[in-house]
C-alpha positions in Angstrom: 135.5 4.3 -37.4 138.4 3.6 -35.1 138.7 2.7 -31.5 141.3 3.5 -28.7 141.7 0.7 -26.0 143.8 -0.2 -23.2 146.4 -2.6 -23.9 148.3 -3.6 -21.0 150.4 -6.5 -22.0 151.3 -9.4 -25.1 151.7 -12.6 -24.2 153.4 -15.6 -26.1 152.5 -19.2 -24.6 150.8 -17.5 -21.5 154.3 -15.4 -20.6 154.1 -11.9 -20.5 156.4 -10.0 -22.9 158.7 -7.8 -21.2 157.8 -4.6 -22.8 157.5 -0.6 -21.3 153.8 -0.5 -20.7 154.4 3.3 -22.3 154.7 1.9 -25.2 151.2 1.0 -25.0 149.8 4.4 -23.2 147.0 5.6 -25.8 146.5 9.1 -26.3 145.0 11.3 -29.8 147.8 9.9 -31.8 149.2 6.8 -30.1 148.3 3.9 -28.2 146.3 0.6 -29.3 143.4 1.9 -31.6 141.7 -1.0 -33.4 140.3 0.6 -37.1 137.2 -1.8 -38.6 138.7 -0.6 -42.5 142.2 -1.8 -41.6 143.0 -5.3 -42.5 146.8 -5.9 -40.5 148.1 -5.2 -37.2 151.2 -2.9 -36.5 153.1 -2.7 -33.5 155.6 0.2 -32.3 159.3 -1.1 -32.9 159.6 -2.1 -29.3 156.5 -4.1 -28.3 157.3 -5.6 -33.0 161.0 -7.0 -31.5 160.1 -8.3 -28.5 157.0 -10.0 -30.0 158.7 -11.5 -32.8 162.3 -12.9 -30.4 159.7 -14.2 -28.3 157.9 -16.3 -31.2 161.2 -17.0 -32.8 162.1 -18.6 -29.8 159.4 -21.0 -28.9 159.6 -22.7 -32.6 162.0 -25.5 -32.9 165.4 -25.0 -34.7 164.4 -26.7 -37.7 162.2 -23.6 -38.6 164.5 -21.8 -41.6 164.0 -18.2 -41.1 164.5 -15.8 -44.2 164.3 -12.4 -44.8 162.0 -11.3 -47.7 161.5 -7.8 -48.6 162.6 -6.9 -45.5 160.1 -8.9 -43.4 160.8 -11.9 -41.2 159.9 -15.0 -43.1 159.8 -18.6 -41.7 159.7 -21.4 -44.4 157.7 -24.7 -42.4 156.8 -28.0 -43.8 153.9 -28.2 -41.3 150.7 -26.4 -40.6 151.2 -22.9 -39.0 149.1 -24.1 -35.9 151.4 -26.9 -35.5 154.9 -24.7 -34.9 153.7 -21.6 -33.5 152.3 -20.1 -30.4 149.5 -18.8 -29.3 149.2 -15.0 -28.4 147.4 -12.7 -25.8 146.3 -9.4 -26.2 145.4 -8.5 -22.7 143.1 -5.2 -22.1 142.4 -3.3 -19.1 139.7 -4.8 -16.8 141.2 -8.2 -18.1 139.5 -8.8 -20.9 142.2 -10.6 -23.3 142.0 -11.3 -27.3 143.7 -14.9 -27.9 145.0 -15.0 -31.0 145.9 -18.4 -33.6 148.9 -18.8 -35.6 146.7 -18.0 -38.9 145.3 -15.0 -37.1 148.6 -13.2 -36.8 150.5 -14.6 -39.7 149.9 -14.6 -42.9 151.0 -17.5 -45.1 152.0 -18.0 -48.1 153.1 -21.1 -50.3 156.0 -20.5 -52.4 158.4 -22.8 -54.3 161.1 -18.9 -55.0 163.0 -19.6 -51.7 
């Protein structure tokens, strides 16, 4: 089964992302719809840019950042939780979903890059 909710906002660090709150508006075929058989999280391309320039910038410059298959990649020396932020889904009514670096990235260890 999947579920439509109300997503109002993201935050990064407990800042707000400055994102069109249309892009969350949830109708049949859009909106913030949580599916219990889906294992990753997708984001239209506005709320996806903002989200990741926001987490690009709070993790210090020594961070390399690569491009891999055409995804983002940072390659760290230290534990995800370490460099990068936490982040807030916040619902209608208030109710927000804090997410952990390991919750919304997925590492890997790799000696290719």
């Amino acid at each position: 089964p999947h579920y439509n909710l109300n997503l109002q906002s993201i935050s990064v660090n407990g800042q707000p992302l400055k994102i069109d709150a249309s892009v969350f508006a949830t109708s049949n075929n859009s909106g913030t719809i949580v599916d219990s058989g889906t294992t990753l999280a997708y984001l239209a391309e506005e709320a996806y840019d903002s989200f990741v320039n926001a987490i690009t910038a709070t993790i210090p410059q020594s961070v390399r950042t690569v491009f891999l298959m055409g995804n983002r990649c940072f390659i760290i020396t230290n534990s995800v939780t370490d460099i990068f932020p936490q982040v807030s889904l916040n619902f209608a009514g208030g109710a927000s979903l804090d997410l952990r670096p390991l919750d919304y990235l997925i590492q890997q260890n790799s000696t290719d890059i």
